[in-house]
C-alpha positions, 0 to 999 in steps of 0.5 A: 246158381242162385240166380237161376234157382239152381240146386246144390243138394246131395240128390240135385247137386247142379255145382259140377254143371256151373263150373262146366258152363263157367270153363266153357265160357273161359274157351269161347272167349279165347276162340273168338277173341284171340286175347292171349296169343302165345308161343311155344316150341312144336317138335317136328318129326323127320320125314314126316308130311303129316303131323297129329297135333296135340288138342290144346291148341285151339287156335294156330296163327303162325309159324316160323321155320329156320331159314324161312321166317313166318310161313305162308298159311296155306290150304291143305291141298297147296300144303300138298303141292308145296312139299313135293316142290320143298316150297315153304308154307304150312295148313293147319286143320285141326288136329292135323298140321302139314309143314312144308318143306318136310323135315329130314331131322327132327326140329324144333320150331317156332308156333304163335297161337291160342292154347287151351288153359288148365280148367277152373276149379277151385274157388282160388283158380284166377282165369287171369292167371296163364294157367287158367287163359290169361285174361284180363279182369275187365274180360271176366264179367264176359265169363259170366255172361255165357255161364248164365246164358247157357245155365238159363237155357238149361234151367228154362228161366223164363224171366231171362227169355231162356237165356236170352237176355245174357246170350245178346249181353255176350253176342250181341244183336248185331255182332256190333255190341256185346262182350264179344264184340267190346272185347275184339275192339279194345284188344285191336285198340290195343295193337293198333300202330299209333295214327298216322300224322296229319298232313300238313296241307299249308306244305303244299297250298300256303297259308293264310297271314293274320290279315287273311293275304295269302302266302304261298307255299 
């Protein structure tokens, strides 16, 4: 605020739009970066093709049906096609979830995904808290980064290109560097299987003795 020149007075009081900026910041991170995937139990309806799935999920990725394992994502129209056929598969287009075969009791499944935190408000709310988006310290600076991005186009900041110059800190100029970028490469270094060995070619070719005669393998 102070930054921006921002006013907290009774008759210009621009607090309330900070903390907005601020949350928004929190959920964008969390659509496009995917950092805190999580599981939660989805309870199913029996006879029923469609269902209208609640707002806080911001992004679903899987789904696992007893007796199934982890479903194939489909389009909707497959999605469709799958259930008059009782083959396994799921779509999801938000707010809307097609599962598929179609239960005839209700259940409870397993579903992986993103869900949208509980918004920051007090001056304790930790966004590394699950609560408030479960992300971790080094991913805050990028929080702040959108605030004054988006708190400068408002404010017109001319200094800042209005916003400019904390819209490429946080997307970047080339979709190559920024917050958003850094944060996707240290979360897929993260789950990354451990590298593959070397191979060994002396296996296959032989080697070389200290008097340089070749041993063959």
């Amino acid at each position: 605020m102070y930054t921006l020149g921002m006013q907290e007075t009774i008759s210009l009081d621009e607090r309330a739009l900070v903390k907005q900026f601020v949350n928004e910041g929190v959920i964008d991170i969390l659509v496009r970066t995917r950092p805190n995937t999580r599981c939660i139990t989805l309870n199913l309806s029996a006879n029923t093709p469609v269902h209208d799935m609640s707002n806080a999920i911001i992004s679903l990725l899987d789904i696992e049906y007893p007796g199934y394992g982890f479903l194939q994502r489909l389009t909707r129209e497959d999605a469709v096609t799958a259930q008059a056929a009782g083959s396994p598969g799921f779509a999801y287009e938000e707010p809307l979830l097609w599962i598929s075969p179609v239960p005839t009791v209700a259940k409870g499944i397993s579903a992986y995904g993103v869900f949208r935190p509980n918004a920051l408000s007090g001056d304790g709310d930790d966004p590394q808290l699950e609560t408030y988006g479960g992300l971790a310290p080094e991913f805050h600076p990028a929080i702040l980064n959108y605030a004054c991005w988006k708190a400068a186009e408002y404010t017109q900041h001319e200094q800042s290109a209005m916003g400019e110059k904390w819209r490429i800190a946080y997307e970047g100029k080339d979709g190559d560097t920024g917050d958003i970028s850094r944060i996707k490469k240290i979360l897929t270094k993260r789950v990354t299987p451990q590298a593959a060995r070397r191979r060994d070619l002396t296996r296959n070719l032989g080697s070389l003795s200290e008097s340089g005669a070749y041993l063959g393998g």
